[in-house]
C-alpha positions in Angstrom: -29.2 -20.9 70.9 -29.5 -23.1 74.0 -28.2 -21.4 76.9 -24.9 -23.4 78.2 -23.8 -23.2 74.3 -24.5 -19.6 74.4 -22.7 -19.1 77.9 -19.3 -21.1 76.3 -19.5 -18.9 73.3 -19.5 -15.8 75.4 -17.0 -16.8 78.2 -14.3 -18.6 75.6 -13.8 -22.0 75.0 -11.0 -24.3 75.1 -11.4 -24.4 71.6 -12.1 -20.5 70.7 -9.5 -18.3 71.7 -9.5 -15.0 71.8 -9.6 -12.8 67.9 -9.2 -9.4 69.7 -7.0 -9.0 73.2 -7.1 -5.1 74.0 -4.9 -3.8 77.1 -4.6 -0.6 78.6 -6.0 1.7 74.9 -6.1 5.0 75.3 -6.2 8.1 73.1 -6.3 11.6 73.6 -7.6 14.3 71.8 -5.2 17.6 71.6 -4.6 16.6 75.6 -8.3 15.7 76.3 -8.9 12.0 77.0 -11.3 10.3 75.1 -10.1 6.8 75.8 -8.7 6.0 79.7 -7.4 2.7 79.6 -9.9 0.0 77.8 -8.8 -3.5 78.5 -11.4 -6.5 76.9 -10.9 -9.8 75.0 -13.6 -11.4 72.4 -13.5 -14.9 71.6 -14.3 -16.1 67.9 -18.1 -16.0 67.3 -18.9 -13.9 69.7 -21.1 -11.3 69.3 -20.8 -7.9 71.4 -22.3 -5.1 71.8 -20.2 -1.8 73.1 -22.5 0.7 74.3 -22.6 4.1 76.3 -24.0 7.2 75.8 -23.0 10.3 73.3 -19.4 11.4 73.3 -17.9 7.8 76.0 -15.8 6.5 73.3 -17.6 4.3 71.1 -16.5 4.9 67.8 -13.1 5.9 69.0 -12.5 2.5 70.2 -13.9 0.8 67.2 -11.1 2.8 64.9 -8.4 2.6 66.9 -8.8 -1.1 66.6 -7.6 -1.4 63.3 -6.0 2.2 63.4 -8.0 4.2 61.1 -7.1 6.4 64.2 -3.8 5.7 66.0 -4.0 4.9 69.7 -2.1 7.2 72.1 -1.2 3.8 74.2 -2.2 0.2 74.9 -2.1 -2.8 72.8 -4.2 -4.2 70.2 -4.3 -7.7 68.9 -6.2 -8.9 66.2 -6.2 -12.6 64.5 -2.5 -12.6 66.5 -1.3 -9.5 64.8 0.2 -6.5 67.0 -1.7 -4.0 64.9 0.2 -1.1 66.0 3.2 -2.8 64.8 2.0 -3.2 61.5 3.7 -1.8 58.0 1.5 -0.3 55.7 1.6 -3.0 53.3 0.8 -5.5 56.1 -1.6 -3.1 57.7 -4.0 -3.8 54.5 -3.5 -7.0 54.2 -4.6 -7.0 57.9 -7.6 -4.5 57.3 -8.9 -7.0 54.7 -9.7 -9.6 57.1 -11.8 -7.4 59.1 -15.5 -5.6 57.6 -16.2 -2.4 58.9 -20.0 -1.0 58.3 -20.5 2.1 58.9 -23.7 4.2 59.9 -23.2 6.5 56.4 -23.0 3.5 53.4 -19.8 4.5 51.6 -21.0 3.4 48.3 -20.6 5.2 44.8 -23.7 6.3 44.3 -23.7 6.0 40.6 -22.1 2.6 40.4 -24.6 -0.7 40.6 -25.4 -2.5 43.3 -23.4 -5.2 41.5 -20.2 -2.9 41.2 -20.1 -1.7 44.8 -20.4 -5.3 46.4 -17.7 -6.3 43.6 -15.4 -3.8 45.8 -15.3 -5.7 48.5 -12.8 -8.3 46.8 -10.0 -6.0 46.6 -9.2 -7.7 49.9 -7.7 -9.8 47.4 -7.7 -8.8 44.2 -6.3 -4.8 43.0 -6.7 -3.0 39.5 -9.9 -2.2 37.5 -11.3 -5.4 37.8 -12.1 -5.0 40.9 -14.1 -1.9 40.3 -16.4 -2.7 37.9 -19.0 -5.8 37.5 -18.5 -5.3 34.0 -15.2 -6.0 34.2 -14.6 -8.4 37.0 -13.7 -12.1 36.5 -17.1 -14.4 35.9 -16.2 -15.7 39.2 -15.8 -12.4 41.3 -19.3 -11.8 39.3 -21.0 -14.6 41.1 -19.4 -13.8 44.0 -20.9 -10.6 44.3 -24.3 -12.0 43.2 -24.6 -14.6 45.9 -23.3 -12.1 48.4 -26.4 -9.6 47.1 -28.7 -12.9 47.2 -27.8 -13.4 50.6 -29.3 -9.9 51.7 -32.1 -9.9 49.3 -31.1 -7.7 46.6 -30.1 -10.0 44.3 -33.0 -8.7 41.8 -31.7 -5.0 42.2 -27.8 -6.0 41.4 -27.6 -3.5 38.2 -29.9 -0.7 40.1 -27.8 2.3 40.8 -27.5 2.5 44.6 -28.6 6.4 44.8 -31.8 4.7 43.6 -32.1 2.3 46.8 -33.8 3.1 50.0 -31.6 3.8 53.2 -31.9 0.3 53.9 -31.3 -1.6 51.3 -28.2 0.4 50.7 -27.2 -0.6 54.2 -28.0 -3.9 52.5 -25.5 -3.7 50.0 -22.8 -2.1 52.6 -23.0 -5.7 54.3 -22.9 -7.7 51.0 -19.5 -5.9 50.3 -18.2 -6.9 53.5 -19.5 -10.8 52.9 -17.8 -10.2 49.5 -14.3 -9.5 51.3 -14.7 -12.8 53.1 -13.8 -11.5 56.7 -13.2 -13.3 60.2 -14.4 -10.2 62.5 -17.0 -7.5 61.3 -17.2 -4.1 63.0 -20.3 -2.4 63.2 -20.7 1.2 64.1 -24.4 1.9 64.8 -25.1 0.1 61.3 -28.7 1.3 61.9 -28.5 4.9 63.3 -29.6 6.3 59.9 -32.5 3.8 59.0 -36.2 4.2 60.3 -37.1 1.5 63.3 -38.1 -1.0 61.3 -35.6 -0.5 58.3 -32.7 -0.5 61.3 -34.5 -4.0 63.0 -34.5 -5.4 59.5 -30.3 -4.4 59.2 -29.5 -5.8 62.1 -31.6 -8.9 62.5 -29.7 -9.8 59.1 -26.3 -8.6 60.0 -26.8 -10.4 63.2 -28.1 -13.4 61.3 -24.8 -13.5 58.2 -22.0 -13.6 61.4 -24.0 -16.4 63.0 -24.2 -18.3 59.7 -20.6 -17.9 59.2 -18.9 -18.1 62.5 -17.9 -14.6 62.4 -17.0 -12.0 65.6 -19.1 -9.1 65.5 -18.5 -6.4 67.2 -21.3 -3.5 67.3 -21.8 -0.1 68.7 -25.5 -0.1 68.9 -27.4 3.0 70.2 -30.9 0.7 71.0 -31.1 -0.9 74.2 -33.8 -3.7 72.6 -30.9 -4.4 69.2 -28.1 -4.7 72.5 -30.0 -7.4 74.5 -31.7 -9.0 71.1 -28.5 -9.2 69.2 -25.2 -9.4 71.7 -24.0 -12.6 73.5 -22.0 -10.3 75.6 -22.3 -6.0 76.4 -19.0 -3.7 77.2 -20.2 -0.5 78.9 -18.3 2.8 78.6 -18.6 5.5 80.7 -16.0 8.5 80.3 -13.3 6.4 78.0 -13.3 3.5 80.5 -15.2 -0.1 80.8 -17.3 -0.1 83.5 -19.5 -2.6 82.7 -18.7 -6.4 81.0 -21.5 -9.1 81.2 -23.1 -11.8 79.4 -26.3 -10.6 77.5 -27.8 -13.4 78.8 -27.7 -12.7 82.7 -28.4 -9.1 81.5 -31.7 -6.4 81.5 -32.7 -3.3 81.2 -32.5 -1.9 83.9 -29.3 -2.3 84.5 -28.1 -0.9 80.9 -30.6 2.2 81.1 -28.0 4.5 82.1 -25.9 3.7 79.3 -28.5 5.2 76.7 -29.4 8.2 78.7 -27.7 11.1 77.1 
């Protein structure tokens, strides 16, 4: 990516507005802060990175963003919804726009690769046939298929998952999330489980599908090389707050060093 496009992507466009606007989030813990007051806006496309060390409110942040935990105060919009002011029918209708991948796979281990990428269109289809690939339209079927193609696995599709390798179960994860046809995609250190090279391969790919098809990513990565390699733009928090918000590209690292030092 040439570097004015790059810089318009990061900074916002007149024609990509923000997806996510977060003001003043925070949440405490049985009256210990995790979260002090976050306050960041992503445009559409961009890709960021949100990085500090153990136990600064990482993951905390990524859930209470579609409230998977519920935020003690601030405001969250997503795609123009006040999520806190969501029902729970239009809470999952919400949740289905956005893919979450998490550092565990969430799969059914007995169920085909096939079957647990077929999952991923309950965003838009409920009952049985959305939970088996033997029972799923033809269309949902090829779907799922292309979504497996597109990560490589297309020739393991009716392998049982517990017979996959960490990362190409991380591999199907992400085809299930393709399958739900999202606008944003959440990360949470996608590769903190996989060997180096198995957790370059995840996210060069993950990295790679949201470029392909204009989607926000937002990541919690725990490798300083995947945070400059893969972001167009680094939050970093220190102690529940933002202290740090730059453009990847103007970006090195030395001056992220101290947000991987546990």
């Amino acid at each position: 990516m040439n570097a004015p496009l790059r810089q318009a992507i990061v900074t916002g466009s007149a024609q990509a507005g923000p997806v996510v606007s977060v003001s003043g989030l925070a949440k405490d813990f049985n009256g210990n802060p995790v979260l002090r007051g976050l306050d960041f806006a992503v445009a559409a496309g961009v890709a960021t990175a949100l990085i500090g060390a153990n136990g600064s409110g990482k993951s905390t942040a990524l859930k209470c963003l579609i409230r998977l935990v519920e935020p003690s105060a601030g405001r969250v919009e997503m795609l123009g919804q006040h999520v806190a002011g969501l029902g729970a029918r239009d809470l999952r209708r919400f949740r289905s726009q956005v893919g979450v991948v998490w550092q565990k796979h969430n799969l059914v281990p007995r169920l085909s690769a096939l079957s647990n990428v077929v999952h991923g269109v309950q965003a838009r289809m409920a009952g049985p046939r959305a939970w088996f690939q033997s029972l799923a339209p033809e269309t949902v079927r090829e779907e799922a298929l292309a979504c497996l193609a597109r990560v490589g696995l297309e020739a393991k599709a009716l392998q049982r998952v517990d017979s996959l390798s960490g990362g190409q179960q991380q591999r199907v994860a992400i085809a299930r999330v393709l399958m739900q046809r999202p606008a944003i995609v959440l990360a949470d250190e996608p590769d903190a489980s996989l060997d180096p090279q198995s957790g370059e391969e995840v996210m060069r790919l993950l990295s790679g599908l949201a470029r392909q098809d204009g989607l926000t990513l937002l990541f919690i990565s725990h490798r300083m090389e995947h945070t400059l390699e893969f972001s167009d733009r680094i939050l970093g928090l220190q102690g529940g707050r933002i202290v740090m918000d730059r453009a990847t590209a103007s970006t090195d690292a030395a001056q992220l060093r101290r947000f991987f030092e546990e």
